[in-house]
C-alpha positions in Angstrom: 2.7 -44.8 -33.1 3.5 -48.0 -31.7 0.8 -49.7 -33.8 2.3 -47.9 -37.5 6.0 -49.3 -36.1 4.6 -52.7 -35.4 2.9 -52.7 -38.8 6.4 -52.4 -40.5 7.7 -55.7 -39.0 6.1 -57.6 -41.8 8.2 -55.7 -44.6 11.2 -56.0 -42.7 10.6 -60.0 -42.1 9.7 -60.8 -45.6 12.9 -58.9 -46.6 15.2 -61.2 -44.1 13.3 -64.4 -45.4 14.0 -64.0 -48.9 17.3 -63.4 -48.2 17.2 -67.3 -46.4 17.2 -66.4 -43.0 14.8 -69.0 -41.0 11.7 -67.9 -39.2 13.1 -68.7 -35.6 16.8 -67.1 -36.3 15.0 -64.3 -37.2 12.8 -64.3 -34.0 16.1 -64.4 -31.8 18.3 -61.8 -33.8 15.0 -59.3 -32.7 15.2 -60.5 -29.4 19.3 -60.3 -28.7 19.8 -56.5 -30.9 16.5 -55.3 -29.3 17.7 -56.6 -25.9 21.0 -55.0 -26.6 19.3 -51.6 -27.2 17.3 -51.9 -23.8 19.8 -52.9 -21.9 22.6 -49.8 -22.7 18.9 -47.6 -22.1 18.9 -49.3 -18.6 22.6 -49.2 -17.7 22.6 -45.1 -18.7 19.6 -45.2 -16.5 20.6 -47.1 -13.6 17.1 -48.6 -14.1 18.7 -52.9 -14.5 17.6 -54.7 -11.4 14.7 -56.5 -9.9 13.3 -54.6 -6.9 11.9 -58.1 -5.4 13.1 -61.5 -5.8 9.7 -63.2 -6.5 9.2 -60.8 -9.3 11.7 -63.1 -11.4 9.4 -65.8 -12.2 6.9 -63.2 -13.8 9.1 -62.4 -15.8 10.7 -65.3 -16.9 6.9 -66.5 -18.0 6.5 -63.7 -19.7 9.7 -63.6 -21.7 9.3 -67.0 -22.5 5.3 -66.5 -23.7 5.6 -63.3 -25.0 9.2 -63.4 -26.5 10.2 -66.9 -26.6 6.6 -67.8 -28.1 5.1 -64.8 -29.6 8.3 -63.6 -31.9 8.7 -67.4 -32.9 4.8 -68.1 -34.2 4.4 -64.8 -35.3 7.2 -65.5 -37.7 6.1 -68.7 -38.4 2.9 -68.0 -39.5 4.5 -65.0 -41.9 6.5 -68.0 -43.5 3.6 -69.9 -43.9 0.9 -67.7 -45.0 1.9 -64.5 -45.5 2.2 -60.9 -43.9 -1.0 -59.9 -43.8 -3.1 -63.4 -42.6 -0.3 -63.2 -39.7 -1.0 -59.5 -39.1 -4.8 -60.7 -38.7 -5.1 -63.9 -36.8 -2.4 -62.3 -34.7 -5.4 -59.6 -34.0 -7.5 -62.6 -32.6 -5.9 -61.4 -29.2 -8.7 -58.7 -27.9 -10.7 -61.5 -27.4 -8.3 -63.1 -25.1 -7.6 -59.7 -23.5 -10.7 -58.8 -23.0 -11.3 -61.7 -20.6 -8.4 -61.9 -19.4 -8.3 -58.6 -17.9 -11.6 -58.6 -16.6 -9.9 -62.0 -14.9 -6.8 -60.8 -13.7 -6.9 -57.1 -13.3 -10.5 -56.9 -12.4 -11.1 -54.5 -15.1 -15.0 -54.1 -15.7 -16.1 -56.2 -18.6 -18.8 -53.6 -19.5 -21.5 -53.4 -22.7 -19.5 -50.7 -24.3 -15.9 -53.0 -24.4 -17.9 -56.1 -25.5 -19.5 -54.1 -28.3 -16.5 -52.6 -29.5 -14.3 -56.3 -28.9 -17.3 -58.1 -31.0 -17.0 -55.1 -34.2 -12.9 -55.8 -34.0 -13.4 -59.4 -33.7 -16.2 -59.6 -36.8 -13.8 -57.7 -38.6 -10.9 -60.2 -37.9 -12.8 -62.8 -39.4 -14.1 -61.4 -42.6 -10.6 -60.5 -43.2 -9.3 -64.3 -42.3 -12.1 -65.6 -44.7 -11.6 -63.5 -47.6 -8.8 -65.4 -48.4 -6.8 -63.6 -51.8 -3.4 -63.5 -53.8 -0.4 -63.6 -52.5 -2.1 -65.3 -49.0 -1.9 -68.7 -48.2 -4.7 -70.0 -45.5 -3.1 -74.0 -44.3 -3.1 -75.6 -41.4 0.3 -73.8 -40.3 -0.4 -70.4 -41.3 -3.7 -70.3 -39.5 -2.1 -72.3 -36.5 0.6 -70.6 -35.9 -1.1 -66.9 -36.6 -3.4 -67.8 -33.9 -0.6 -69.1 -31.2 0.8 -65.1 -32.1 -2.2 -63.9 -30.7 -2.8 -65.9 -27.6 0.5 -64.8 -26.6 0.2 -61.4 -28.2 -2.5 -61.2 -25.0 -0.1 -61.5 -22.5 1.5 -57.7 -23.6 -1.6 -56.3 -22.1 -2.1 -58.2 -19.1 1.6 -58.4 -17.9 1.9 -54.7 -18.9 -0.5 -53.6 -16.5 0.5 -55.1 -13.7 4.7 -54.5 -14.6 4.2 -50.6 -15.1 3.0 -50.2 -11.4 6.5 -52.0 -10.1 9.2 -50.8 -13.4 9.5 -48.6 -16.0 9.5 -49.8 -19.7 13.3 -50.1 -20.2 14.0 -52.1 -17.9 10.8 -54.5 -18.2 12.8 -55.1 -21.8 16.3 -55.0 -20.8 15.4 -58.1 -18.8 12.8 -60.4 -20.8 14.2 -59.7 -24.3 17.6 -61.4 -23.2 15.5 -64.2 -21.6 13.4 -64.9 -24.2 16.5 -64.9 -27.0 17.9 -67.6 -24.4 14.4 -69.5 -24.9 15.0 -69.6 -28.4 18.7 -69.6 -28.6 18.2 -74.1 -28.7 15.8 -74.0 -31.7 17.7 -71.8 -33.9 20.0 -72.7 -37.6 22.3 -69.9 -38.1 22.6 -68.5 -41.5 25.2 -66.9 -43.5 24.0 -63.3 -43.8 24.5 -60.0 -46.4 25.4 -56.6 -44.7 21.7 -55.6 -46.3 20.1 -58.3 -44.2 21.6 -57.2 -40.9 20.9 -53.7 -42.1 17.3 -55.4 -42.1 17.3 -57.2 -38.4 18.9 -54.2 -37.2 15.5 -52.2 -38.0 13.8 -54.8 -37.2 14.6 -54.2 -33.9 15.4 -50.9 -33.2 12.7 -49.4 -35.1 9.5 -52.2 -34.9 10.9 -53.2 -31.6 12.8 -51.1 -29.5 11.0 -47.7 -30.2 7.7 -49.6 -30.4 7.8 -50.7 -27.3 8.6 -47.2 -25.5 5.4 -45.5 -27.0 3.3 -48.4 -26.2 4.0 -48.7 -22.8 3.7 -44.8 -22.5 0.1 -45.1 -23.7 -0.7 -48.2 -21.9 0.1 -46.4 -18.2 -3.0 -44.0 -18.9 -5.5 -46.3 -20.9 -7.3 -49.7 -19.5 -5.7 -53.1 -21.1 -8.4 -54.0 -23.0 -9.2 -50.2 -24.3 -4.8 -50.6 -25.1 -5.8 -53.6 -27.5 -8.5 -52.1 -29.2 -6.2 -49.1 -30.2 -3.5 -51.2 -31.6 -6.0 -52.8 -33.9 -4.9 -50.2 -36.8 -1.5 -52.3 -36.8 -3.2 -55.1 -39.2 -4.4 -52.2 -41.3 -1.1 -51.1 -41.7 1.0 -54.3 -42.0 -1.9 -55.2 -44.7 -1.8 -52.1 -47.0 2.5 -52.5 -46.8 1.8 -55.9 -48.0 -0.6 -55.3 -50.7 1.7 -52.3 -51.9 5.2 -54.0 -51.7 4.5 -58.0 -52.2 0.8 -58.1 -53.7 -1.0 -59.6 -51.0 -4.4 -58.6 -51.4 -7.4 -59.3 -49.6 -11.1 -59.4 -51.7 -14.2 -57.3 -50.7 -14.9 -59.1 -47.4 -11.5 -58.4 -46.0 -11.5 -54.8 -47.0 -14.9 -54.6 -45.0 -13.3 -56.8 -42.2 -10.5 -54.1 -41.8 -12.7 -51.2 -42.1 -14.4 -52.6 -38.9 -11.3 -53.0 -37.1 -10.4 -49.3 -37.5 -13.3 -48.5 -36.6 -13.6 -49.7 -33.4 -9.6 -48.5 -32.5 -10.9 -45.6 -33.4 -14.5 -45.9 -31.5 -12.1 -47.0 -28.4 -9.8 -44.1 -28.6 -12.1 -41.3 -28.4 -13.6 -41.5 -24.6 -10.2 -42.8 -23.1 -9.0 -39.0 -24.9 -11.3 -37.5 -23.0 -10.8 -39.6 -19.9 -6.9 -38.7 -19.3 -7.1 -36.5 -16.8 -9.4 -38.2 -14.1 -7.2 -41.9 -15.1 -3.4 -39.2 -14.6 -5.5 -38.3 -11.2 -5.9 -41.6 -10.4 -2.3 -43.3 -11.4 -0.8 -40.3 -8.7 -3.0 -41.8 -6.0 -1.9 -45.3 -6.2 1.3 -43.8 -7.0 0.8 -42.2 -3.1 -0.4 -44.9 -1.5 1.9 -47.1 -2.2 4.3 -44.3 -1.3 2.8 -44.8 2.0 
């Protein structure tokens, strides 16, 4: 689900573009409206508050890399290139998890993942080669696409370790107003229609603020780098919405490409079905021991 609301951010960007709105005010209206939305979940909840002090530079780097930096080049690279070369160099980010993980959380970095992370990362390049209409591959388009998915990785790794200390609302009550600050300096304010605000509003309600609840509900009971792997329909679904409503189109390499990326979500998803129970089993120990 998350994935499918991600994959509509690209219609609702291009929208707000043509429209005149700049790349980065469009980056901080998702962060401040989406931040909003958090926030008055939080409040209702009682759930706005560090529980330690030294938490607070975590998230501060993370609102600034996966906020501040990730909602900006994402944007970026959709103003330079296109939705669906952004969708896909965005998806160069499971090979950065991947690592990352194995790094950080001390997940295992075992045959299976590195076979399934090599058919999602072949796909990610016969897609970015294919090249096609309505897509334009430069030196900003490809640069920016790929600083989206170096701090796209961060969303794995920092969710792992936040979900064992907070729940979702309140990781996002906190870093989407810090990382609207980070960008709050960089941004030209437009004049706006009521249809474009109608379109920042869904922007982050819908592709934000509701994606980000069912991700982190899937990410508590799946591994980080099994998480990415999953999300890689998203570039399947931002591409077909492009190709339907703007007439980007990919040629017969980049149709292969993402027919390998849904294959391995897909690949991924099946043993972490059937592994549910023993991983709910073994959240509730931790969640006893640190009880204890």
């Amino acid at each position: 689900m998350a994935a499918v609301l991600w994959g509509l951010l690209g219609v609702f960007a291009k929208g707000i573009l043509a429209d005149g709105v700049g790349p980065l005010e469009i980056s901080f209206w998702r962060a401040t409206l989406a931040g909003g939305a958090f926030l008055i979940h939080g409040l209702a909840r009682g759930r706005v508050r560090l529980q330690r002090r030294a938490d607070l530079l975590p998230f501060v780097g993370f609102a600034l890399v996966g906020v501040t930096l990730f909602y900006a080049s994402l944007n970026l690279s959709i103003a330079a290139g296109g939705v669906s070369l952004a969708w896909i160099l965005m998806y160069s980010a499971p090979a950065f998890v991947v690592v990352l993980a194995a790094l950080l959380l001390g997940e295992r970095l075992t045959g299976a993942k590195g076979a399934l992370v090599a058919l999602a990362t072949l796909g990610v390049v016969l897609v970015a080669r294919s090249g096609g209409a309505g897509i334009d591959v430069n030196a900003r388009s490809v640069g920016w696409g790929l600083a989206a998915g170096l701090s796209y990785a961060s969303y794995y790794i920092f969710g792992k370790w936040v979900l064992e200390r907070y729940a979702p609302v309140t990781i996002y009550a906190l870093v989407l107003p810090l990382g609207a600050l980070g960008l709050l300096p960089l941004v030209h304010f437009h004049a706006k229609r009521p249809e474009t605000w109608l379109l920042l509003l869904a922007l982050a309600l819908i592709s934000t603020y509701l994606a980000y609840l069912a991700y982190y509900t899937g990410l508590k009971r799946v591994e980080a780098s099994r998480a990415v792997l999953v999300a890689t329909v998203e570039p399947v679904v931002a591409a077909t919405l492009a190709a339907t409503l703007f007439g980007e189109r990919f040629g017969a390499w980049g149709l292969m490409g993402a027919g390998l990326i849904l294959l391995s979500a897909l690949l991924s998803a099946l043993p972490a079905l059937r592994r549910r129970p023993l991983e709910r089993r073994a959240l509730a120990a931790r969640a006893r021991d640190r009880g204890r």
